[in-house]
N, C-alpha and C positions, 0 to 999 in steps of 0.2 A: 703832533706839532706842539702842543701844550705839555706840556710833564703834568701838569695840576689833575688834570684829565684820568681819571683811572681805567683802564680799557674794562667793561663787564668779563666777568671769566665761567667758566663752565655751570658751575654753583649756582651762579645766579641764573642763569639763563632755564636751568636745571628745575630747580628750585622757586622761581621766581616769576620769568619769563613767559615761560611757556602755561603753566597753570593760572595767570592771568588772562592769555589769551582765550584760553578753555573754556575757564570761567566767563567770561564776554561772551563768547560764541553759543557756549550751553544758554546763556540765561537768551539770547536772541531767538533759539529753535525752542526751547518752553516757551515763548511766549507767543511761537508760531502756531505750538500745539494745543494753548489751551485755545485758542477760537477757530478749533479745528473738531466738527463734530462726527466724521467720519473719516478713516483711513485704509489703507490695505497697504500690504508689505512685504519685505522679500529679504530671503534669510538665505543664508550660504555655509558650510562649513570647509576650510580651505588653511590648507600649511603656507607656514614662510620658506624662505630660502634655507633655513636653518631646520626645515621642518620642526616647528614647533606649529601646533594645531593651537586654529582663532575660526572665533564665530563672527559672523557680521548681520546685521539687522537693518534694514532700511525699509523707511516709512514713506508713503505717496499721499496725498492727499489734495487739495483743492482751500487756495487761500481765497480769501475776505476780493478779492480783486477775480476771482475766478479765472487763476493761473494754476497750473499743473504743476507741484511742488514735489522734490526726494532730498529726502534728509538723511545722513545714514546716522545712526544712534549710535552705535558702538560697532566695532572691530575687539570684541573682549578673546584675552588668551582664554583656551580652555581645554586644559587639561586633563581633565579627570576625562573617565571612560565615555567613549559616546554612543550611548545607550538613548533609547528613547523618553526612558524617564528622568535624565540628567540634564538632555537636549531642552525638555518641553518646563524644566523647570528652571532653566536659564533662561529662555525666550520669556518667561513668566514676570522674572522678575526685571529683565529690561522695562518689557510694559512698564510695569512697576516704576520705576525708577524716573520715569519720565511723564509718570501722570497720565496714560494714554487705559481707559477701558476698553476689556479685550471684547466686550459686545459693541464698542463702536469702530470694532476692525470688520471689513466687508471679507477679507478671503487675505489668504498669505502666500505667496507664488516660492518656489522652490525650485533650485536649480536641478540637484538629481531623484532619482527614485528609490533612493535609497530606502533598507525596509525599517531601520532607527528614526531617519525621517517620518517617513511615513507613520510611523506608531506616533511621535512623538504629535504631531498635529493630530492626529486620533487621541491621546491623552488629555489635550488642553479644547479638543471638539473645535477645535477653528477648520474651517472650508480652505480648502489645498486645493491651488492651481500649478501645474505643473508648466514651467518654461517651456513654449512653441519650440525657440530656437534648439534648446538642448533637445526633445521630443524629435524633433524632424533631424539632427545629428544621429540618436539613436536609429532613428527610422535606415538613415540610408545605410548606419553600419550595417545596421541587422540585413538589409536589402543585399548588399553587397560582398558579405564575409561564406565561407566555404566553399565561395565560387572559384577556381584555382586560374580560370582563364583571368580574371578579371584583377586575381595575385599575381601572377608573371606581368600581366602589360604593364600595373601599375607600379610595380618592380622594375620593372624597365623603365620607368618616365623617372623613378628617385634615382636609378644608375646614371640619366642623362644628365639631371641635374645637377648629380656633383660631377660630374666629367666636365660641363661647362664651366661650374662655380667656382674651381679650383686650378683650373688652366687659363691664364690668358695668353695664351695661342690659340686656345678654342674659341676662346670670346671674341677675338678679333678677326678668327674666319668663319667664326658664325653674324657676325655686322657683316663682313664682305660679301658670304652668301643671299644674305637679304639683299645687301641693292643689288646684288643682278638676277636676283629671283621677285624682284619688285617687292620685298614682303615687310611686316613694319619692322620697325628695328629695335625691338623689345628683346628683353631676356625672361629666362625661363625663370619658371613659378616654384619655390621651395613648397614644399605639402606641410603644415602644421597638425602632427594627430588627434588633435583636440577640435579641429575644427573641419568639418565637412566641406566646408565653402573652398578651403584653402589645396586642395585634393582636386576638388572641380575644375577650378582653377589652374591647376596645374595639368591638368591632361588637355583643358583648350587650348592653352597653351604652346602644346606639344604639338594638337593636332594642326592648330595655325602655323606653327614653322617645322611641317613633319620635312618637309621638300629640300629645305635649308639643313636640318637637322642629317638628313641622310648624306648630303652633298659633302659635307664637312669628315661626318664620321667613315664614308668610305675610304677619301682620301689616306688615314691611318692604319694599316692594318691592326693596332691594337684596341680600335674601340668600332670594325666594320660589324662585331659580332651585335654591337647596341642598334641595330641598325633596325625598327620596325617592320617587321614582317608584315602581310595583309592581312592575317589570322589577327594580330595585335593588333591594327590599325579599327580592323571590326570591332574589335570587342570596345577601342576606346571611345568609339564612334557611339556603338551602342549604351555605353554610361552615359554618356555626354548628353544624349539626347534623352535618355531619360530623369538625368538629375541634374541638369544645365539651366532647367527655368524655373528649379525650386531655391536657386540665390536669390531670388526675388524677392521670395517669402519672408524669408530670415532677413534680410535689410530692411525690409518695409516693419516689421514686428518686433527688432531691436533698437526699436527707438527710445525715448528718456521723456521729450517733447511733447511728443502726444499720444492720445490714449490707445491703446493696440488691444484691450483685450474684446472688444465689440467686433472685431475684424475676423476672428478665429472662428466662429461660426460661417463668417463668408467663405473664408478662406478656405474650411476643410471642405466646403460644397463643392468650390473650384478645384480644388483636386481628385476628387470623386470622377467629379464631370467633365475635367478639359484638362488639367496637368499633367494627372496620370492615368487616365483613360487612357485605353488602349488604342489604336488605330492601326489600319490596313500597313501602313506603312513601316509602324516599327518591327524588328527583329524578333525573334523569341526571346534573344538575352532582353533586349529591352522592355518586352513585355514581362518579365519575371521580375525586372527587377520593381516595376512601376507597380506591379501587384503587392509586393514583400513590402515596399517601402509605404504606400497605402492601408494596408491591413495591420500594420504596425501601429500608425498614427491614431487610426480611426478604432484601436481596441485602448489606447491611452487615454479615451476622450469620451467612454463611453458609460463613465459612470455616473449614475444620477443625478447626483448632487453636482457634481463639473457640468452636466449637461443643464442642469437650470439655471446655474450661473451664465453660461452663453448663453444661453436661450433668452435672458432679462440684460442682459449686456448691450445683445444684439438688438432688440426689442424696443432698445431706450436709445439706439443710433438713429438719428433723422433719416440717415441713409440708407438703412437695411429695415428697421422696424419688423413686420413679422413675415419677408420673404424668406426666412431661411430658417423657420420656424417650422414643424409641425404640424398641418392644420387640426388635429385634436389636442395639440400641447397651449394654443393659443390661448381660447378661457381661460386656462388656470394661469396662463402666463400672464395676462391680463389682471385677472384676481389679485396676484400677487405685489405686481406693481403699483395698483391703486391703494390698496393695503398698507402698504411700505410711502406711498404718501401720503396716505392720511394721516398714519402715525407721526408721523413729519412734522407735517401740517398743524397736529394736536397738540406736539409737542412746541412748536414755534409759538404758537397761543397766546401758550399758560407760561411762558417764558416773555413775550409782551405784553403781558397783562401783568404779573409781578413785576419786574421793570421797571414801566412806564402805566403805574394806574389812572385811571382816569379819575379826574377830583368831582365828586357826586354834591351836590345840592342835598339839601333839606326835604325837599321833597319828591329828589331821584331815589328809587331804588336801584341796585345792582340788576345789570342784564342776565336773563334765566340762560342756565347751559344750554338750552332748546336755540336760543337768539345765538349763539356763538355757533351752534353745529352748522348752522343754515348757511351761515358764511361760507360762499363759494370757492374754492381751490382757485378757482380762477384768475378771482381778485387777490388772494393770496401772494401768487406769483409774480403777480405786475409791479409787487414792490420789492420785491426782494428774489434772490436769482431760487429758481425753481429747486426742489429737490430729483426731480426729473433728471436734470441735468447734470446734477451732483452725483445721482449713480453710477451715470455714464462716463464719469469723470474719474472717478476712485475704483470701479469693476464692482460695486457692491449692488446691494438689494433690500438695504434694511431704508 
C-alpha cells in the first residue's frame, strides 16, 4: 500500500532472518543447559524425502522449577559413512558444542538395534537404553513373521481395505450394512508397516465389521472370493487377543510429559505374569505367538547394565520402589542410590559454601570437614528439590 515500503526478499530472510531467530533460540536452550546438572538423551539416524541422511540429538532433563524438559540440539546432515566410530564422534562433538559433559549424561535411549549404533555407544562408554516402543514392534514382528496362516488372513484384511478405500459404492453399502446390522459406522483401518499398533488395529477393525463386511462383499461376485473364511476368522481372532492389549503399553510409554522409563520394570513383570501368560482359554496360535513375542522382549532387556538402570529407576518411583526388584539385587541397589546421593549432596556443599561463604569473625575459626559430613541428607533436601527425585526424573543414577 506504501511504495516507500520495500517488501524483504529471499536474501534477507535467508541470510538475515532466520539466523537471527537461531541465534535467540540457541542462546535461550544454553542457558537452559547450563543450570542443568544432569541429562539423558535420544539420538536417531533417519533420511529425508530426498533421502539424504541426518542425525538428530535430543536432550531431557529437569528445569530449576522441576518440569520435565526436550530440547532437540541438532537435526545435523550427515553424510559421510555410518560407522560406529563416525557415529560416536559426531554425538561427541554435539555434546561439545553445547557445553553439555558427557559424565553428566545419565543413559542415551536409541531408537534401533542397529550393530553401528550399538558400537558407537560402546566407543564413547555411555549406558544405552533401547526404545520399549520400537522393542515391543520388534517383538510382535518377530512373534508373528513365518507364520503363513497369520500371512494370508492379514493379506486379506489389506485386500479389503483397498477394496473399500477406493470404491465409494463400497463405502456406501458398507454405511448401509452397518445400520441394519446395528454395527458402528466406522471405516476400516489402513496398516502402516512401521508401526505395530496400526496392524492391530486394523484387524479389529475387521473383526468388528466382519458381518457387514461379508453382507456387502457377497452381494458382488467380483470380490465374494475376499469373503473371510472361519479358518481366517480363527487365526485373526487368535492375534487380536494376543496382541490387542499390548497397545496399551506403547501409548502409556510414548509419552514426552512424563517420565516412562521407571515403568519398564513394572511393565515387563506385567507381561510375564498377566499380558502374555498363557491361559486355558487361548488357542495354540495364540499361545505361540505370546511365548515368541515375550521371549523377544525379555532377551533385549537382559543385559546387566540396562538391568540396573531399571532396577534404580524403578527403585526411585514412590510407586514401585523395590516390588519389582530382586530380593538379592536390593542391597546393592540400595548401596547404589545412597552413593549417587551422597555424591550429590557433596557436591551441592562445596558449590554453597564457595557461593555464598559465610563472613567469620576474628575469633571464628572455619567449620572442620568432620562438622559438614554430619549434616544430615535430610535437612539437605527440605531446602532444595532432592537428588532422589532428580534421578527419577532424567532415568539416571549418578
Amino acid at each position: 500500500m506504501d511504495k516507500r515500503y520495500v517488501l524483504p526478499s529471499r536474501t534477507y530472510f535467508n541470510q538475515v532472518a532466520i539466523p537471527q531467530l537461531y541465534a535467540e533460540c540457541k542462546a535461550k536452550v544454553v542457558n537452559e543447559l547450563e543450570n542443568t546438572e544432569f541429562y539423558a538423551s535420544t539420538t536417531d539416524l533417519w533420511s529425508s524425502r530426498t533421502t539424504e541422511p541426518y542425525m538428530s540429538l535430543t536432550v531431557h532433563f529437569v528445569n530449576a522449577n522441576f518440569e520435565l524438559c526436550s530440547r532437540c540440539l541438532q537435526t545435523a546432515y550427515f553424510p559421510t559413512d555410518h560407522t560406529g566410530e563416525n557415529m560416536a564422534m559426531g554425538l561427541k562433538e554435539c555434546l561439545a558444542n553445547w557445553g553439555l559433559k558427557e559424565e553428566a549424561q545419565t543413559c542415551i535411549t536409541t531408537t534401533d538395534n542397529a550393530s553401528n549404533m550399538v558400537k558407537a555407544m560402546g566407543l564413547n562408554q555411555w549406558t544405552r537404553l533401547q526404545c520399549f516402543g520400537h522393542r515391543l514392534h520388534l517383538a510382535i514382528e518377530n512373534a508373528v513373521k513365518d507364520e503363513q496362516r497369520i500371512k494370508r488372513a492379514t493379506g486379506l484384511c489389506k485386500q479389503l481395505v483397498v477394496v473399500f478405500t477406493h470404491s465409494w459404492k463400497k463405502k456406501a453399502a458398507l454405511k448401509q450394512a452397518q445400520q441394519d446390522l446395528n454395527l458402528p459406522q466406522q471405516s476400516l483401518v489402513t496398516e502402516c508397516p512401521t508401526r505395530w499398533g496400526s496392524r492391530q488395529k486394523m484387524i479389529g477393525r475387521v473383526l468388528e465389521q466382519s458381518k457387514a463386511l461379508c453382507q456387502v462383499l457377497s452381494e458382488d461376485r467380483k470380490t465374494r472370493h475376499l469373503v473371510l473364511t472361519w479358518q481366517d476368522t480363527d487365526v485373526l481372532e487368535s492375534v487380536n487377543n494376543a496382541l490387542g492389549p499390548l497397545q496399551e503399553f506403547t501409548d502409556a510409554l510414548s509419552g514426552e510429559d512424563y517420565v516412562s522409563v521407571s515403568y519398564l520394570k513394572p511393565v515387563l513383570h506385567l507381561l510375564r505374569t498377566a499380558t502374555l501368560a498363557e491361559t486355558d482359554q487361548d488357542t495354540n496360535l495364540t499361545k505361540e505367538i505370546k511365548s515368541r513375542a515375550l521371549h523377544y522382549i525379555e532377551e533385549k532387556y537382559s543385559d546387566p547394565v540396562t538391568q540396573e538402570l531399571l532396577d534404580i529407576t524403578s527403585f526411585l518411583d514412590p510407586r514401585f520402589k523395590k516390588s519389582y526388584i530382586s530380593e538379592e539385587n536390593v542391597p546393592y541397589i540400595k548401596d547404589r542410590v545412597k552413593m549417587g546421593m551422597e555424591q550429590v549432596a557433596q557436591k551441592e556443599q562445596r558449590a554453597c559454601v564457595t557461593t555464598h561463604p559465610m563472613p567469620l569473625s576474628a575469633e571464628e575459626e572455619p567449620p572442620s570437614t568432620s562438622t559438614k559430613r554430619k549434616r544430615s541428607l535430610g535437612s539437605f533436601f527440605k531446602t532444595k528439590a532432592g537428588p532422589c527425585f532428580l534421578y527419577c526424573a532424567v532415568g539416571g543414577y549418578h
